[in-house]
N, C-alpha and C positions, 0 to 999 in steps of 0.2 A: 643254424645259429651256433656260435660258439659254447662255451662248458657257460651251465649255467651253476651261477651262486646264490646256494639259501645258508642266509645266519639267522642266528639268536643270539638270546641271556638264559643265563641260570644262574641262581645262586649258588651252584654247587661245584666249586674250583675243582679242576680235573677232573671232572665228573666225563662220562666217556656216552657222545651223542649216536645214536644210527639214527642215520637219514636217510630215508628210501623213499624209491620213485616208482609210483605204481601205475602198470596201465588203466581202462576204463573196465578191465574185466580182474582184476586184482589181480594183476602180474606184477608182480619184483621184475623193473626194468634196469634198475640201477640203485644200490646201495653202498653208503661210505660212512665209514667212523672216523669220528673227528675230538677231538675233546676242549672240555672249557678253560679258556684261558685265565689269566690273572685278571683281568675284567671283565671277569665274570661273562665271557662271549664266545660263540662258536661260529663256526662255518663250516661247509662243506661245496666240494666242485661236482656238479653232474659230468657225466662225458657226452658231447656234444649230441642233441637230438636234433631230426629232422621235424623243417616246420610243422608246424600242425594245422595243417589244411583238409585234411580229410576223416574232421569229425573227432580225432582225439580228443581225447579230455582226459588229463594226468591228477593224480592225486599225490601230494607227497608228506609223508608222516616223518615228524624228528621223535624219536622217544629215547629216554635217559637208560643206559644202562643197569644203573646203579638203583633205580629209582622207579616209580608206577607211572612220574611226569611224561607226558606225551603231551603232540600238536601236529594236525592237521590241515594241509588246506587242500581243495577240491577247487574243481573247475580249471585245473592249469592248463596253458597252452606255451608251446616254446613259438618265440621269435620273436622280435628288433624293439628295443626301450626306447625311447627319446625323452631326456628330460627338454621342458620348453620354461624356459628362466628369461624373468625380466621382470621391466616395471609397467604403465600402464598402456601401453599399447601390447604387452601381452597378455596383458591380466584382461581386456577387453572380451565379451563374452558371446557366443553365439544369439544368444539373446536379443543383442544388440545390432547384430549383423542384419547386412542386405536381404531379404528372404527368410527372415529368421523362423517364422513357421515351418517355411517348406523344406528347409536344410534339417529342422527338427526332424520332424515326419521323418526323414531321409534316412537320422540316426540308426533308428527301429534297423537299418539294411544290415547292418554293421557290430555284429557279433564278436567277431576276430579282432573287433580293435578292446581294448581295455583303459578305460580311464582312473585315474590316481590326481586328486588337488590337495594341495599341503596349505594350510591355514599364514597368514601374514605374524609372521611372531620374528623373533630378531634372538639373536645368543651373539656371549660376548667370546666364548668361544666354542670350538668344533664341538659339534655332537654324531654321535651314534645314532640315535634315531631321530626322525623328524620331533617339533615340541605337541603339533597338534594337527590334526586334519579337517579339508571343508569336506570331501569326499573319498570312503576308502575307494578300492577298486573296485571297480563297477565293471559289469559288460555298458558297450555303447548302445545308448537307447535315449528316445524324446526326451527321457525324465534325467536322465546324468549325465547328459552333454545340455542340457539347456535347464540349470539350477537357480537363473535367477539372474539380473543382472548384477556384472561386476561379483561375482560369484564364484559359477564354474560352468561350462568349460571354457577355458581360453578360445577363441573365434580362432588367433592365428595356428594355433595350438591341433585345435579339431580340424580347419581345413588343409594345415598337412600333412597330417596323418592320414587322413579320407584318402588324399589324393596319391599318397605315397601305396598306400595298400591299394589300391587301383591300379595302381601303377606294376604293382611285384607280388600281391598277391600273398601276403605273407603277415601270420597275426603278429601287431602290434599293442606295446603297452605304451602310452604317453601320459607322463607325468607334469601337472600342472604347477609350479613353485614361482607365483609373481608378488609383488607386493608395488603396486602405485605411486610416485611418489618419492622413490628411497634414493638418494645421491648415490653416486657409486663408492665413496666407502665402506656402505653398509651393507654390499657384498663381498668388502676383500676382508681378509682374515688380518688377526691383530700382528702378525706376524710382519704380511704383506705391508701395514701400516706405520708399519716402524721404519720401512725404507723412503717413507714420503715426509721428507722437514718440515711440510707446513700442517702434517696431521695431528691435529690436539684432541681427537675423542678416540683415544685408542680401545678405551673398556667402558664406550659410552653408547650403546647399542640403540637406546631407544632416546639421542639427543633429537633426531627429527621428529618434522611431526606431519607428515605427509596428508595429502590431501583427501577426505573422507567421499566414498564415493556414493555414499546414501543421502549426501546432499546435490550431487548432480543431478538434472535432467537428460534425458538420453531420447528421442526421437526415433522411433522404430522406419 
């Protein structure tokens, strides 16, 4: 995979971050100092790791220079993102799907992939972080690839990444952000909509009102 990027916030301007990258036996694999910007944000770039196919599992810790603040996350694996975006034929859920038991059960196989669903919410403009989540990241399993219908996971979402890591063999993270229903100016930016003449809801995020899908029926 390419250099991998972890950011944050802190409150604490110029404040000065180490982020380190530790193996599963507590090795400093890779560490970088970076500091917080004017919006209150940091980042830092790993140098490119090999996939993690043979049982890694990386830990990587930001702690403040300046300060006692520390964060952690464990269980990491490097290789390939996908976000999968749209409306209701991606938001459609395994759930729903063909064989939907058996494709369930199936999940359980499937450790190396990692799922992420972003909740339906709308901004009038760009944000930093998502506003809400249906699901943080999860390993793949019966229970967070099959949350429910119209839910999580995306159906088309899951069976390409299934098929894509069968394919190459290589852990994946796929990211679920659909919302049902949304015309497509309510994924271009206000920006974007200033070059369209007939656009009148420039800073009007939530003018629709898309269709609710806990009134559908669905037929397994």
């Amino acid at each position: 995979p390419n250099k991998a990027q972890v950011y944050g916030t802190s409150p604490d301007i110029n404040d000065l971050i180490k982020v380190t990258l530790y193996n599963a036996y507590s090795q400093a694999v890779d560490s970088v100092l970076t500091e917080v910007n004017l919006e209150q944000q940091w980042s830092a770039q790993f140098a490119p790791q090999p996939a993690s196919m043979n049982g890694e599992r990386y830990i990587i810790v930001a702690e403040s220079v300046m300060s006692d603040a520390k964060a952690e996350l464990n269980n990491v694996l490097f290789g390939d993102v996908f976000i999968c975006s749209g409306q209701s034929n991606m938001q459609f859920t395994v759930d729903s799907a063909f064989n939907a038991s058996e494709e369930l059960s199936a999940a359980n196989n499937y450790p190396y992939i990692r799922l992420l669903s972003v909740a339906e919410t709308s901004s009038s403009f760009p944000r930093y972080e998502v506003i809400s989540l249906k699901q943080e990241w999860s390993v793949a399993s019966s229970a967070s690839v099959g949350g429910g219908n119209w839910s999580y996971f995306s159906a088309v979402c899951w069976f390409f990444g299934k098929n894509l890591f069968d394919e190459l063999q290589v852990p994946l993270g796929l990211i679920g952000t659909n919302y049902g229903g949304t015309p497509v100016r309510d994924w271009m930016s206000a920006d974007a909509k200033l070059n369209c003449p007939n656009e009148t809801s420039l800073l009007e995020p939530d003018a629709f009102e898309p269709y609710r899908f806990d009134e559908l029926s669905v037929d397994k």
